[in-house]
Structures are given as structure tokens and as C-alpha cells.
C-alpha positions as CSV (number, residue, x, y, z in Angstrom):
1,X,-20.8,14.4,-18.8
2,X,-23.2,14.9,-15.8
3,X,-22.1,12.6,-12.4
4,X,-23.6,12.8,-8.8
5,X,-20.9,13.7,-7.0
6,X,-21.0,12.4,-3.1
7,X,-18.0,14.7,-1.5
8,X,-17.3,17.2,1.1
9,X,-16.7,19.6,-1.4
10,X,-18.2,20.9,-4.6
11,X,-15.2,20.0,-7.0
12,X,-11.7,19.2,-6.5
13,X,-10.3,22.5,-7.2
14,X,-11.6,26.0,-6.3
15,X,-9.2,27.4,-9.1
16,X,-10.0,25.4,-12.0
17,X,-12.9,24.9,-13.3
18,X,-13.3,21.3,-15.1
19,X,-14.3,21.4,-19.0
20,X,-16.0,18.0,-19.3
21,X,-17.1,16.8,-15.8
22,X,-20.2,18.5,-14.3
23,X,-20.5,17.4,-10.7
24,X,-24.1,17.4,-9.9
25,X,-27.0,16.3,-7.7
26,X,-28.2,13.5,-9.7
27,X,-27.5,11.2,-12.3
28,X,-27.3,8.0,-13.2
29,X,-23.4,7.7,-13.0
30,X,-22.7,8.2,-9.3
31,X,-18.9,9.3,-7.6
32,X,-18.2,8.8,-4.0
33,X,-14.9,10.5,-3.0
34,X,-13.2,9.1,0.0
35,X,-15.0,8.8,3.1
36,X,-18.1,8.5,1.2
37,X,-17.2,5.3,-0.2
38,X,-18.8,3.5,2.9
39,X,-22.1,4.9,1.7
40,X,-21.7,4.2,-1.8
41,X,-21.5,0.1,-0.7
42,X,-24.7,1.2,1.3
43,X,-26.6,2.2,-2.0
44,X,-25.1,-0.5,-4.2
45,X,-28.8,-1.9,-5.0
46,X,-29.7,1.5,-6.0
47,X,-29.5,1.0,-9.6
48,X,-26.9,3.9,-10.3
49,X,-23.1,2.6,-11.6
50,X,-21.1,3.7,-9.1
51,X,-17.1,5.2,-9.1
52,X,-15.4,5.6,-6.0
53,X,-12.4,8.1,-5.7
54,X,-9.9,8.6,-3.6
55,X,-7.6,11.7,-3.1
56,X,-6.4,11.3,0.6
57,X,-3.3,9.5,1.8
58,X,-3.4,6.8,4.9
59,X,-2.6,8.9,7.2
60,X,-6.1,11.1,7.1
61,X,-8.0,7.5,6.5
62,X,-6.6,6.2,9.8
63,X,-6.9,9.2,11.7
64,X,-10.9,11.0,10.2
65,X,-12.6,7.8,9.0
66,X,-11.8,5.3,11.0
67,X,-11.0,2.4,8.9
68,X,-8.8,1.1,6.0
69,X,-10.0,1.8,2.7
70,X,-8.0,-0.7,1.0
71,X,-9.7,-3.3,3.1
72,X,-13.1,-2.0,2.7
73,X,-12.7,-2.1,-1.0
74,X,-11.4,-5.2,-1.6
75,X,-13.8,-6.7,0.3
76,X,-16.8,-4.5,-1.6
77,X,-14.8,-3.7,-4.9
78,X,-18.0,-5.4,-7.2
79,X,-20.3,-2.3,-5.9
80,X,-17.9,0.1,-8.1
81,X,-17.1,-0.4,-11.8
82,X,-13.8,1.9,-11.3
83,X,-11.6,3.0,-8.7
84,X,-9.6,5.8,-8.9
85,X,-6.9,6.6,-6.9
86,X,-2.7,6.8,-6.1
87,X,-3.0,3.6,-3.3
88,X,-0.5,1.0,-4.1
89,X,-2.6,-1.9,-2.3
90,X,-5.6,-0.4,-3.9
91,X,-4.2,-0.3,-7.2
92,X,-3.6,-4.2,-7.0
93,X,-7.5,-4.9,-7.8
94,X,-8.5,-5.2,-11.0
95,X,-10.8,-2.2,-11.2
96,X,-8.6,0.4,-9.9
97,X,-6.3,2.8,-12.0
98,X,-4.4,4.8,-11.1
99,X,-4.8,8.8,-11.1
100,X,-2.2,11.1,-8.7
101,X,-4.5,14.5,-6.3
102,X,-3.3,16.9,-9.6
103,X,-4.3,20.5,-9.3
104,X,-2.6,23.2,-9.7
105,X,-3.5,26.3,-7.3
106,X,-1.4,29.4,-8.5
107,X,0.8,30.2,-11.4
108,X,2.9,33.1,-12.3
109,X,6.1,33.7,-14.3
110,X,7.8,36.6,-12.5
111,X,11.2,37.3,-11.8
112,X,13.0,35.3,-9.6
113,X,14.1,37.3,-6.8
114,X,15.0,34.8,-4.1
115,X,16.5,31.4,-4.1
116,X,15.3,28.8,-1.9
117,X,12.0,28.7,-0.2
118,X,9.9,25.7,1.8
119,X,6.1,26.0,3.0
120,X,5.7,23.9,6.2
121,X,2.4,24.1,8.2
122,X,1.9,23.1,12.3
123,X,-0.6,19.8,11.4
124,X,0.7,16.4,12.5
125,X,-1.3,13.7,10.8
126,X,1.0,12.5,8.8
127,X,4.8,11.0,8.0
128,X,5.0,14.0,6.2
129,X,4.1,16.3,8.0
130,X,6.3,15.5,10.5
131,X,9.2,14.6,8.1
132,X,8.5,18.4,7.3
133,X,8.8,19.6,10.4
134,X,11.7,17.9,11.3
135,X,13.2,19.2,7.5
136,X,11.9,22.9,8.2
137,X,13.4,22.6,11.5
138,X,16.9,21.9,9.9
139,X,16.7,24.1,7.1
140,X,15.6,27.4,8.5
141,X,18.8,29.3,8.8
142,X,19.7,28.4,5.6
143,X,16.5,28.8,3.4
144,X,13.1,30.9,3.9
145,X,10.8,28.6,6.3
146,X,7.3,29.5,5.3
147,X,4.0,28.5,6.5
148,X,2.2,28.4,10.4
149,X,4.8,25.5,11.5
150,X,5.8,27.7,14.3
151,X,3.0,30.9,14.5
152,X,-0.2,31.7,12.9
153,X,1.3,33.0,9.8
154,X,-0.2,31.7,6.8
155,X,1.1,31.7,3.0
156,X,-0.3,31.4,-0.4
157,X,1.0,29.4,-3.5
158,X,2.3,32.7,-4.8
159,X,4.1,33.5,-1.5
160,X,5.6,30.1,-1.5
161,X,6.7,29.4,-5.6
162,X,6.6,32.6,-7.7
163,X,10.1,35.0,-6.9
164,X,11.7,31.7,-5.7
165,X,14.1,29.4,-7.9
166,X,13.9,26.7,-5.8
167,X,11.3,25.0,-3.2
168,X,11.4,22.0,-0.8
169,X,9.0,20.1,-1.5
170,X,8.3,16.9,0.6
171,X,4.7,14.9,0.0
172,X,2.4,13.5,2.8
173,X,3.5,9.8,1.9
174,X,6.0,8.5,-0.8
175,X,4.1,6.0,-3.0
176,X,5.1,5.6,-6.6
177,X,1.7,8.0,-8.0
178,X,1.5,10.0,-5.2
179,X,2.3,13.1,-6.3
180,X,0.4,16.7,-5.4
181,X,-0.4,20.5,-5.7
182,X,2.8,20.4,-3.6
183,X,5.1,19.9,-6.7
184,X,2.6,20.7,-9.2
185,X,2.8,24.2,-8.1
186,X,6.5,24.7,-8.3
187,X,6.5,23.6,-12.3
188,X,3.6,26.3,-12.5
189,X,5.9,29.1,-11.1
190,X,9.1,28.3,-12.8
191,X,10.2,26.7,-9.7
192,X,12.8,24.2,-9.7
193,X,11.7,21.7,-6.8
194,X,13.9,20.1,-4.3
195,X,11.8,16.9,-4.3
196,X,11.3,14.1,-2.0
197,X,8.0,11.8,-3.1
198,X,6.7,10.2,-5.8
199,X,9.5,8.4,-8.5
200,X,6.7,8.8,-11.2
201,X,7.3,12.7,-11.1
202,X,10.8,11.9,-13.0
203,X,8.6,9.9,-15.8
204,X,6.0,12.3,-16.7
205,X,8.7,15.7,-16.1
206,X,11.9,17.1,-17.5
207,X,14.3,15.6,-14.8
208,X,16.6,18.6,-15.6
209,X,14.1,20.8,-13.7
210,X,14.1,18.6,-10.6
211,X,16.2,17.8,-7.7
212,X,15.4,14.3,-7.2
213,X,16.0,13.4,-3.2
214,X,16.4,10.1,-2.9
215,X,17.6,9.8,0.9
216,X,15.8,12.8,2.8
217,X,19.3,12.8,5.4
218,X,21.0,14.1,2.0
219,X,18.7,17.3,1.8
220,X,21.3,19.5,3.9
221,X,24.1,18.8,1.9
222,X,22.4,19.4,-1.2
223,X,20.9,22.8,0.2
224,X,24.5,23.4,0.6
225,X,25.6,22.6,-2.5
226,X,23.3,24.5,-4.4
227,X,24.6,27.3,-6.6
228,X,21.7,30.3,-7.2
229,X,23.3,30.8,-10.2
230,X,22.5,27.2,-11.3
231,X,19.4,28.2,-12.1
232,X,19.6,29.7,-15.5
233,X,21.5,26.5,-16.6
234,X,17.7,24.8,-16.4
235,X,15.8,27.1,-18.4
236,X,15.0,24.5,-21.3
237,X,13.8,22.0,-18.4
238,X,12.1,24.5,-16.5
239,X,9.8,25.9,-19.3
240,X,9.2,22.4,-20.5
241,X,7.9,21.4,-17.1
242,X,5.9,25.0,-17.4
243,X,4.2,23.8,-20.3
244,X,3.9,20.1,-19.4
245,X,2.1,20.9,-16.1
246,X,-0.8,22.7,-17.7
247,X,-1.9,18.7,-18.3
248,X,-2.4,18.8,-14.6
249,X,-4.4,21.6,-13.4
250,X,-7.7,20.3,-13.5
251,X,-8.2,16.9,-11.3
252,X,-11.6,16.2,-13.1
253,X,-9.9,17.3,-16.8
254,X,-6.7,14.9,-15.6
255,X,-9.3,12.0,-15.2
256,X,-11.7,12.5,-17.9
257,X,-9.0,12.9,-20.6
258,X,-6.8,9.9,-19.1
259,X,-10.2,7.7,-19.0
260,X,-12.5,9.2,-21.4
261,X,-13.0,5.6,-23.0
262,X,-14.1,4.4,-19.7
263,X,-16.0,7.1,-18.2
264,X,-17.9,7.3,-21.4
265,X,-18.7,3.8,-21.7
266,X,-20.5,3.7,-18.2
């Protein structure tokens, strides 16, 4: 199906291509990611049934747009027929369902080489980011640190998942479908991640292929307590979540097969 997509970018992922959403110039059915939601309540006498999508935490709202989405959208949610996003608050309107950033960036299946890795990069925006920091700081004598947290050295998905069997992996916020690329990534590489975020991760994944962090002031003395030779012991789990993530790879294939009914029907 053809939608008009109002965005900063041309799709939601540069390394999957969607099967059943063409993002496009026109159209009658009309998306406005994010901070382009303002301007969709500008054109809602346009004539076009509108969708609003969102894919970035609080954190970057507060700090790049300037306002609270959640409040904007309550008090303009009759301008869209759905709203899609991971919000809590949001999720309380009646139009909004909910669908977590999925995507996955990188996958590989080659031996595991190393044991524990975590990406951390310099920003400061968010919680997280600084939860990471703090984390990275902790951790880096006893794991491989990578990322620009403290140079210019950046890393790709490979770099970070693919000879590693496990991976820190802390999210942005921790809301109950907030969930990312971040751990996304690690099923795709055979990675067992050491998570801290969203509890819906456990639901929709083999929990035997996860370290679940409940309290982030535990992550040291599970780090510690961590056998490499553990690993092996998760194999079932770990190809399940290998075959359960390909669900995930494609944000626009996640939300069209999740609300075909309703997309269709607009």
C-alpha cells in the first residue's frame, strides 16, 4: 500500500527494505513521524486520513522539538485515525497501539570468539545515555567498551554483536514496549544480551537467551558471575531468538503485518 510519508528520512531502516509499505510523495493515506506530527494537525482539513508515528523516546522530544507529544496528541488526537507508538501516556488514548522502533541492522552467525562486549557512544540526551556511560565507565576493565564514549572511534553492529557471546545492552528509556535495534541486534548475531529495558522483551523472546537486569546496580555482580562457557548451555534459546527476530527486521513489515486489518481499512 502507497502512504505519503512526512519524515526526516526516507524509510525507517537503510538495511531493510519493507515488502508491503511504499513510502511515497502522495497519497491519500498520509504518515507523519514524530516531529512532523505538529504539521499533520496543521493539514487536518486537508482531506487525506492521517497516521501519526512515533519512534523517538522523551528525551529527544524535550530536547529537538520543543514540546510534549503526549500532550499535543491528546489534545489533537481526532486529526489522526491511529497512533502508533511505544509511549505509555500515549498508549492510554483510544486510537494508539502500540508498536516498539524494531529494525534490525546487521546479522551474522560466526564464531564466537570473545565473550562480553558493550557499545556506548559520547551523546548525552538521554537517561540512558547517561546510565550508559556511567555502566561503560564501570565495566571497562572487565568487558570490551566499544563505541566514541571516550574518542572518536566508531563501531558497527558487526563490531559490536557478531564474535561476541554476550552484550550489554541498556535502552534510552525503560517503558514496557520500548524495546530497539539495541537488543534486536544481539538475537540477530547469536548474542546473548545482558539486558536492562523493556519487560515485554521476556514475552515475545526465549527468556533462556536473556539476561534479564532487573536492578542496573546488580550488572557488576552479574558480569562477575558470568561463566563464558555458559554459553553453549543456551544454544536452544539462542537459535530460537535467531529465528524469532527475523519478525522484527523491518519497522514498516512489523506494523503492516501487526495492523494489516487496520491499515487496510483506511
Amino acid at each position: 500500500m502507497k502512504i505519503k510519508l512526512y519524515s526526516l528520512y526516507p524509510r525507517f531502516n537503510d538495511f531493510q527494505l519493507p515488502k508491503y509499505i511504499e513510502w511515497s510523495t502522495e497519497g491519500e493515506i498520509e504518515a507523519y513521524q514524530d516531529s512532523f506530527i505538529s504539521l499533520g494537525i496543521q493539514n487536518r482539513n486537508n482531506g487525506k486520513k492521517k497516521i501519526a508515528i512515533i519512534t523517538e523516546p522523551r528525551c529527544v522530544w524535550n530536547l529537538f522539538y520543543k514540546c510534549d507529544l503526549s500532550n499535543l496528541l491528546k489534545e489533537n488526537q481526532d486529526v489522526f485515525e491511529y497512533i502508533f507508538t511505544f509511549d505509555p501516556v500515549i498508549l492510554t488514548l483510544p486510537n494508539a497501539r502500540p508498536v516498539p522502533f524494531v529494525g534490525v541492522w546487521d546479522t551474522n552467525d560466526m564464531p564466537k570468539t570473545k565473550n562480553i562486549s558493550m557499545c556506548c557512544s559520547n551523546k548525552s540526551m538521554c537517561e540512558g545515555h547517561l546510565l550508559r556511560k556511567k555502566v561503560a565507565d564501570k565495566l571497562k576493565d572487565k568487558i570490551d567498551v566499544l563505541g566514541d564514549y571516550l574518542g572518536p572511534a566508531r563501531v558497527s553492529t558487526k563490531d559490536i554483536y557478531s564474535e561476541y557471546k554476550y552484550s550489554v545492552v541498556l535502552e534510552n528509556e525503560k517503558d514496557e514496549w520500548y524495546f530497539t535495534e539495541k537488543v534486536l541486534n544481539a538475537f540477530a548475531n547469536k548474542c546473548i544480551p545482558i539486558y536492562y529495558g523493556s519487560p515485554k522483551v521476556l514475552d515475545l523472546f526465549n527468556q533462556d537467551g536473556i539476561i534479564y537486569i532487573k536492578d542496573i546496580n546488580d550488572i557488576e555482580k552479574i558480569i562477575d558471575n558470568l561463566n563464558p562457557n555458559d554459553y553453549k548451555n543456551h544454544l536452544v534459546a539462542i537459535e530460537d531468538n535467531y529465528e524469532k527476530v527475523k519478525d522484527y527486521k523491518c519497522y514498516e513489515d512489523y506494523l503492516y503485518e501487526t495492523y494489516k486489518n487496520l491499515l487496510e481499512g483506511l
